[in-house]
Structures are given as C-alpha cells and as structure tokens.
DSSP file (Angstrom, degrees, kcal/mol; ACC not computed):
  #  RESIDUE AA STRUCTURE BP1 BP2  ACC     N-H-->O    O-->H-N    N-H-->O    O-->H-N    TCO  KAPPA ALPHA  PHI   PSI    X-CA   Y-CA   Z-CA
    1    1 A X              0   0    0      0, 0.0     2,-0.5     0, 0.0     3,-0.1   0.000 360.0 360.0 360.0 140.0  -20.0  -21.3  -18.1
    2    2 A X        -     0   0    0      1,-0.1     3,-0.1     3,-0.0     0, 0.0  -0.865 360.0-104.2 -93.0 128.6  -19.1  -19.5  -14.7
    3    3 A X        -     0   0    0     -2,-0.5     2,-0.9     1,-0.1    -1,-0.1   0.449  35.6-107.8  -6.6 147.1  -18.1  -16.3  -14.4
    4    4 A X        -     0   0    0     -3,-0.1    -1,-0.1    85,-0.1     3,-0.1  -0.812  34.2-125.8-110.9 113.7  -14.6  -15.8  -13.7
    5    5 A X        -     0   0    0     -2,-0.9     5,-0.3     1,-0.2     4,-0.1   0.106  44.9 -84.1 -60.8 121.0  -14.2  -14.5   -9.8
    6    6 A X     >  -     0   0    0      1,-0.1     4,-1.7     3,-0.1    -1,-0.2  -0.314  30.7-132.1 -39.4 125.6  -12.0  -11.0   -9.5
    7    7 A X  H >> S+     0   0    0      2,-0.2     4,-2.1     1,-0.2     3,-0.7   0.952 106.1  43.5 -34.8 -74.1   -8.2  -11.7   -9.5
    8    8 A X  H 3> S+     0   0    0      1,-0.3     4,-2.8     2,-0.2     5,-0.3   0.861 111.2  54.8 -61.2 -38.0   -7.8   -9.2   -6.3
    9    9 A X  H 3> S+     0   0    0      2,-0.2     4,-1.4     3,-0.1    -1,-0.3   0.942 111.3  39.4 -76.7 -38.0  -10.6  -10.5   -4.6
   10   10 A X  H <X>S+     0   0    0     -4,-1.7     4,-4.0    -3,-0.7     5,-0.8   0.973 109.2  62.3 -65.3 -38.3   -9.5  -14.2   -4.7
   11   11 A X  H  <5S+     0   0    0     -4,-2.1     4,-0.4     2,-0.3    -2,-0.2   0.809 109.8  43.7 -30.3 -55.9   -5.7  -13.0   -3.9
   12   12 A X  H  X5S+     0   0    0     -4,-2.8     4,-1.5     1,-0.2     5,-0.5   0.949 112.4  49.6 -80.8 -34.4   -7.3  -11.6   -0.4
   13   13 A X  H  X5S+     0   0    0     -4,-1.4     4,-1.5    -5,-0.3    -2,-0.3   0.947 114.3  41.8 -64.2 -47.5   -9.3  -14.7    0.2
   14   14 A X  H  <5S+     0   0    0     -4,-4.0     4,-0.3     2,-0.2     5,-0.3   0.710 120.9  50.9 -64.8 -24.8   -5.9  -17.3   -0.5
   15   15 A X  H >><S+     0   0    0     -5,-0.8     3,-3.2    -4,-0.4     4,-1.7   0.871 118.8  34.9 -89.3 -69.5   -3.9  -14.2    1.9
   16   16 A X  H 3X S+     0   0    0     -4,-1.5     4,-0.9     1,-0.3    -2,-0.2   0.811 120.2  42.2 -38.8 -38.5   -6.5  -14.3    4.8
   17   17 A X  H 3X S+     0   0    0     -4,-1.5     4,-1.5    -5,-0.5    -1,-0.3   0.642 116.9  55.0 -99.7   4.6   -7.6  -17.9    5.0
   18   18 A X  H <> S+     0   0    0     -3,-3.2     4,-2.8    -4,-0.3     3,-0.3   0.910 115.5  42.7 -80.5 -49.5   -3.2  -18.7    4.5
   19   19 A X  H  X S+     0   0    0     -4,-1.7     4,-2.6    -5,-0.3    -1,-0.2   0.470 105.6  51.9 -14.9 -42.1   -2.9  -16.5    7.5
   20   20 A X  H  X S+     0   0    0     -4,-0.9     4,-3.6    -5,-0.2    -1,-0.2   0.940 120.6  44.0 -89.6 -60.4   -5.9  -17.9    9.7
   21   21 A X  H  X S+     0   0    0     -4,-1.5     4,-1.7    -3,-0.3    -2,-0.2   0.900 116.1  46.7 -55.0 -39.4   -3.6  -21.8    8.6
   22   22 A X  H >X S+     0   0    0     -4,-2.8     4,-1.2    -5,-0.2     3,-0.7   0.971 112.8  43.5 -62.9 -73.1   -0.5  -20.3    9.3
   23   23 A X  H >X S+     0   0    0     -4,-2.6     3,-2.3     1,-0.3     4,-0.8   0.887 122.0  48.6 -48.4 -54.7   -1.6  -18.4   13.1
   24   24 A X  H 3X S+     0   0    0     -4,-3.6     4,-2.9     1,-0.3    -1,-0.3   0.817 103.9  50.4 -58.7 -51.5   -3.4  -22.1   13.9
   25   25 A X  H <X S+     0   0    0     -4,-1.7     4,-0.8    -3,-0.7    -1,-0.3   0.632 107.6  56.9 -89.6 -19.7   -0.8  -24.4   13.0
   26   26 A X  H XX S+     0   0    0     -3,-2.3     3,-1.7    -4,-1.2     4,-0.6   0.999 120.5  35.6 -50.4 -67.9    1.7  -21.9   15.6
   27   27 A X  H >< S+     0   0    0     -4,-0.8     3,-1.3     1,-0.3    -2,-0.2   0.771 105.3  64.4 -42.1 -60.9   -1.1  -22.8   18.3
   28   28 A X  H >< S+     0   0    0     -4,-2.9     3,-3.3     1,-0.2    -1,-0.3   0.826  97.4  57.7 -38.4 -49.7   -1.6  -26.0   17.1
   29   29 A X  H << S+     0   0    0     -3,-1.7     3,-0.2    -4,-0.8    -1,-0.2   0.833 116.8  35.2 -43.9 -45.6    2.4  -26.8   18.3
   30   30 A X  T << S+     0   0    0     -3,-1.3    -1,-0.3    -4,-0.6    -2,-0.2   0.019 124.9  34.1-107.2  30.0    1.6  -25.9   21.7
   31   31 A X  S X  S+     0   0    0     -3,-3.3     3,-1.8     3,-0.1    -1,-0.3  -0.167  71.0 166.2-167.2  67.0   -1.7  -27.0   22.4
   32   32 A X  T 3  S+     0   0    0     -3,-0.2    -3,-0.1     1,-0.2    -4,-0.1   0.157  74.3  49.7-127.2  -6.1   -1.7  -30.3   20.0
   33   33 A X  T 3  S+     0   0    0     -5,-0.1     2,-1.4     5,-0.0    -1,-0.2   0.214  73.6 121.7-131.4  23.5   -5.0  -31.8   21.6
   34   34 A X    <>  -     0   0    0     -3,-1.8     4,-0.8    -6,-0.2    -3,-0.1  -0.751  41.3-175.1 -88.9 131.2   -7.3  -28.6   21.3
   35   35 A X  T  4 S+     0   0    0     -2,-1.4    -1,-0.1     2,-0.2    -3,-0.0   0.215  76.7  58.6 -94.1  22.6   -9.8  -30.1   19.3
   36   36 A X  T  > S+     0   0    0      3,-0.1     4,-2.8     2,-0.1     3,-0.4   0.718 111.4  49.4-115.4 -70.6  -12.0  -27.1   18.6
   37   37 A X  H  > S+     0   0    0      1,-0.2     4,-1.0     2,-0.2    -2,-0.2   0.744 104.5  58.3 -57.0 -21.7   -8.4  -25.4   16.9
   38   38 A X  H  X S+     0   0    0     -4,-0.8     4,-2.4     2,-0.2     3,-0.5   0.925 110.0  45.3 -74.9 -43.1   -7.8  -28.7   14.8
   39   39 A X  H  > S+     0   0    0     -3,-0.4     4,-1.6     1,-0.2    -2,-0.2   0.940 110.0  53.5 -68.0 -30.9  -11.3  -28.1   13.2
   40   40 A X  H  X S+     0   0    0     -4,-2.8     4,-2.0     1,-0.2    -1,-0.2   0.903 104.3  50.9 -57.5 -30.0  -10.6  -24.9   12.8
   41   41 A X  H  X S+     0   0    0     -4,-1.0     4,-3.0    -3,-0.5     5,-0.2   0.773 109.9  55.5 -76.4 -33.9   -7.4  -25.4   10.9
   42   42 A X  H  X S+     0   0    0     -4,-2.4     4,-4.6     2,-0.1     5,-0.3   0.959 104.3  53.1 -58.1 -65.4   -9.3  -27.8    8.7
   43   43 A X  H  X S+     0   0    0     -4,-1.6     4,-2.6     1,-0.3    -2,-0.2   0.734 109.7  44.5   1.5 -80.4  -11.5  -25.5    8.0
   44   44 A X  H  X S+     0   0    0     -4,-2.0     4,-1.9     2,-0.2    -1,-0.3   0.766 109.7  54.5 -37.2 -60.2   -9.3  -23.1    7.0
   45   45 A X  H  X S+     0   0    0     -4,-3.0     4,-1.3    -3,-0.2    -2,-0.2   0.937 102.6  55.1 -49.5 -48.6   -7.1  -25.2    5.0
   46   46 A X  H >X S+     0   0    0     -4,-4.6     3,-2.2     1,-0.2     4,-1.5   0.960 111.0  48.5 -58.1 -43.7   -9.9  -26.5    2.9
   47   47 A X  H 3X S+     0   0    0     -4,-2.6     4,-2.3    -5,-0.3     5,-0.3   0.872 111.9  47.9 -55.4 -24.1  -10.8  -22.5    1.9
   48   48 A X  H 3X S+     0   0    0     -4,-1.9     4,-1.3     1,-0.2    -1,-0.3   0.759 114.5  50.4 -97.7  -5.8   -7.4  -21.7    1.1
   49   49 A X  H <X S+     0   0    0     -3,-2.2     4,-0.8    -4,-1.3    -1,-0.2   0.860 113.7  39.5 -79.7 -19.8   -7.3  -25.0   -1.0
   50   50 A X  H  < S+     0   0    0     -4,-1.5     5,-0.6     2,-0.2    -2,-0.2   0.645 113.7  57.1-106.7 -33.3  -10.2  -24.6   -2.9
   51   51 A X  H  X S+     0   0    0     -4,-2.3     4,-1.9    -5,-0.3     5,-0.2   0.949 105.9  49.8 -83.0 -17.3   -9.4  -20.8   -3.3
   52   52 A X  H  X S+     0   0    0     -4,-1.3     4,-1.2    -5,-0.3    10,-0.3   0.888 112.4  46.7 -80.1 -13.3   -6.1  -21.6   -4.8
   53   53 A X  H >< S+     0   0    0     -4,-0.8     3,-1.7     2,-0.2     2,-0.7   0.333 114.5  56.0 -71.8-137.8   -7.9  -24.4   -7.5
   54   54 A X  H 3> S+     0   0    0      1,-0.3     4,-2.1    -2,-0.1     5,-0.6   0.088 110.1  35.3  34.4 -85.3  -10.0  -21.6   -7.8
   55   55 A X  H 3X>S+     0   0    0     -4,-1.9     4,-1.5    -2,-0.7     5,-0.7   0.865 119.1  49.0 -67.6 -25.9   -7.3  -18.9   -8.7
   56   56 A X  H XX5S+     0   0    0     -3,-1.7     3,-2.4    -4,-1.2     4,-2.2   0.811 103.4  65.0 -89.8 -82.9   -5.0  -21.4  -10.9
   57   57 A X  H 345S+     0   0    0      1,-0.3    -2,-0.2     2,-0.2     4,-0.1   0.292 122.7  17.3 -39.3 -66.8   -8.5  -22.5  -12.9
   58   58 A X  H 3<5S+     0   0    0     -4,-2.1    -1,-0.3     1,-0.2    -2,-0.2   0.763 144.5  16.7 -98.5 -25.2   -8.6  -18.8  -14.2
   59   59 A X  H <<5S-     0   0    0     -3,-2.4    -3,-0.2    -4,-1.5    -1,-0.2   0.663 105.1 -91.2-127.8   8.2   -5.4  -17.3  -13.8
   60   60 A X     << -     0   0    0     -4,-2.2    -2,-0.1    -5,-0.7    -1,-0.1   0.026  58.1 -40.6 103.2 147.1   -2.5  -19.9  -13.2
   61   61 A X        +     0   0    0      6,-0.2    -5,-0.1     5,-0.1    -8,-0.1   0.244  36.8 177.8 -27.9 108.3   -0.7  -21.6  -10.5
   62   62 A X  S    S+     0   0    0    -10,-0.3     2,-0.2     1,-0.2    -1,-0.1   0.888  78.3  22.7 -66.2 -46.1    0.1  -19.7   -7.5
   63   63 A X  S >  S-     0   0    0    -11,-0.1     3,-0.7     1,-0.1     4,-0.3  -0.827  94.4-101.3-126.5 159.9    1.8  -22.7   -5.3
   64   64 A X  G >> S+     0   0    0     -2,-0.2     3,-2.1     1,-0.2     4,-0.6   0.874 115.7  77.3 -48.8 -30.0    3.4  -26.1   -7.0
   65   65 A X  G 34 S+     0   0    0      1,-0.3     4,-0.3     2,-0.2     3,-0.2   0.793  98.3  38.3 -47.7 -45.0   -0.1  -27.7   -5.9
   66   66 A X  G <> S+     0   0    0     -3,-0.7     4,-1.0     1,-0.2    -1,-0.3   0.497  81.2  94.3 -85.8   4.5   -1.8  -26.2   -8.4
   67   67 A X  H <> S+     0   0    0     -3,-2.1     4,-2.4     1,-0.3     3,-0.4   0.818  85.4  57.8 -92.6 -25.1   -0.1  -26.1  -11.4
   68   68 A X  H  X S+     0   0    0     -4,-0.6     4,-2.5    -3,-0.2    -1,-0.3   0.944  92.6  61.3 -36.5 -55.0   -1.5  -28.9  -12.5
   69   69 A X  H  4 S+     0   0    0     -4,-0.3    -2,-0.2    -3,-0.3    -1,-0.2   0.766 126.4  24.1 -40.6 -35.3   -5.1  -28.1  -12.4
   70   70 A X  H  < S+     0   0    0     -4,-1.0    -1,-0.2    -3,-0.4    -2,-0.2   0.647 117.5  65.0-119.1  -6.4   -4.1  -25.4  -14.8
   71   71 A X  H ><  +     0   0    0     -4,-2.4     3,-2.0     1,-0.1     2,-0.7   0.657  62.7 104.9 -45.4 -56.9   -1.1  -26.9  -16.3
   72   72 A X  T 3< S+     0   0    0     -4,-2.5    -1,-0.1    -5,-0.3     3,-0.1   0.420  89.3  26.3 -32.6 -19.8   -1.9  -30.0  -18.1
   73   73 A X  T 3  S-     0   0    0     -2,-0.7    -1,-0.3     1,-0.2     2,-0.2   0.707 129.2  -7.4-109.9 -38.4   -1.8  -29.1  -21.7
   74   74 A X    <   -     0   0    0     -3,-2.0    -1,-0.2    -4,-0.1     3,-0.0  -0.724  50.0-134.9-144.9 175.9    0.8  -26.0  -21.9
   75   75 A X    >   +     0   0    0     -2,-0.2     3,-0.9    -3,-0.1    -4,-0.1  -0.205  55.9 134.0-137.5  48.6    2.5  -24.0  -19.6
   76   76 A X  G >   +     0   0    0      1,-0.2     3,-2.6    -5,-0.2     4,-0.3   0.798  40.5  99.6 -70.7 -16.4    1.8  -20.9  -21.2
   77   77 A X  G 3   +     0   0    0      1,-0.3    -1,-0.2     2,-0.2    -6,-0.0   0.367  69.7  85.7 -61.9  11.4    0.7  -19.1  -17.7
   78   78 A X  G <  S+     0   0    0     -3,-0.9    -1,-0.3     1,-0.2    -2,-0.1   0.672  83.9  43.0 -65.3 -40.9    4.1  -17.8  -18.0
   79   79 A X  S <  S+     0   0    0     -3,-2.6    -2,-0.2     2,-0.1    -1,-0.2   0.326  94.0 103.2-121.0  19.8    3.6  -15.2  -19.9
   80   80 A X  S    S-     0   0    0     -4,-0.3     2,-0.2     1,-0.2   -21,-0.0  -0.091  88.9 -74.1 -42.8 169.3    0.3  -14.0  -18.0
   81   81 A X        -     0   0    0      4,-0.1    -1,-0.2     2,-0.1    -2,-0.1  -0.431  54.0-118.9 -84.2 150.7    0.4  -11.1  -15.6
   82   82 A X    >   -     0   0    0     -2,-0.2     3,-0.8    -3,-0.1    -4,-0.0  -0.425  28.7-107.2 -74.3 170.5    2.2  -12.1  -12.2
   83   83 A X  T 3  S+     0   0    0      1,-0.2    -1,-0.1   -21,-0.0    -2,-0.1   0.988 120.1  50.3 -54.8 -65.9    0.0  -11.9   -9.1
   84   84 A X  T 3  S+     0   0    0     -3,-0.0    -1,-0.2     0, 0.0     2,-0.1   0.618  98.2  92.4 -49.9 -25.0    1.6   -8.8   -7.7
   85   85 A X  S <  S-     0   0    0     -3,-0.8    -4,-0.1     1,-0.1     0, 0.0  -0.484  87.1 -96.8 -85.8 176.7    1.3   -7.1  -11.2
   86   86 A X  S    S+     0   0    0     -2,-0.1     2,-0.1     2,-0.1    -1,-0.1   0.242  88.4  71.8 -46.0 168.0   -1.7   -4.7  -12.5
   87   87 A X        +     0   0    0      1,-0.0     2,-0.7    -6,-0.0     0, 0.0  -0.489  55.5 101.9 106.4 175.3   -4.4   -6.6  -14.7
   88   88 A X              0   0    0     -2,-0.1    -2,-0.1   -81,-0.1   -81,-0.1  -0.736 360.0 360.0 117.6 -94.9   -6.6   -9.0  -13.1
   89   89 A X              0   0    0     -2,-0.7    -1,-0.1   -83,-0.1   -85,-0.1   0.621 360.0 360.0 -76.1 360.0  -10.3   -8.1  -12.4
C-alpha cells in the first residue's frame, strides 16, 4: 500500500503546475507555432493531471475530472475537510 502524499504539499504542486498551464496557454494565443512552449504546456498539463488523480485518490475530487476516480462507489467526500480547510497532512 502507498503512503498517502501530504494534503498541502499536493495542493501547491496542482497551484504551481495550474499556473505554469495557465501563463503558457496566454503565450500559447499569440505565438501558436512556438514549438518548444507547446511541449512545455504538455508537460505541465500532464503534472497537474496526474497531481489532481493523485489528490482525488486520497482526499476527493478537486475539478469535475476527477470525481470519478474517487467517486465510483459513494460520494461521501462530501463530508471530508474542504481543501481550503485545516486537516490534511
């Protein structure tokens, strides 16, 4: 069984890598054939997808995207602590 990652610690890793997808995809708008900033934005994406599967596997959906992954049986993650509250690591 794997260890279950600190709450706060994925929360900045999902805030940084949305950030890095967000600033690229402004760039992206106006510069639509740099191909060194379209890998980067993959990049990016894939960490901030995998850290939100990540974060719903142990503590519940963040974005609709995930709520399956953690969903499937119940939706009890309802009455877990919200991101923004105390609790967590």
């Amino acid at each position: 069984m794997s260890e279950c990652p600190c709450r706060k610690e994925l929360l900045n890793q999902i805030n940084e890598a949305s950030f890095a997808v967000d600033d690229v995809k402004l760039y992206l708008n106006t510069h639509p054939w740099d191909d060194e900033a379209l890998v980067y934005f993959q990049e990016y994406s894939r960490i901030r997808n995998e850290a939100l599967k990540e974060y719903a596997k142990h503590y519940g959906p963040l974005t609709i995207d995930t709520a399956s992954l953690s969903c499937e049986e119940q939706w009890d993650w309802i009455d877990a602590p919200w991101p923004w509250q105390e609790g967590g690591c």
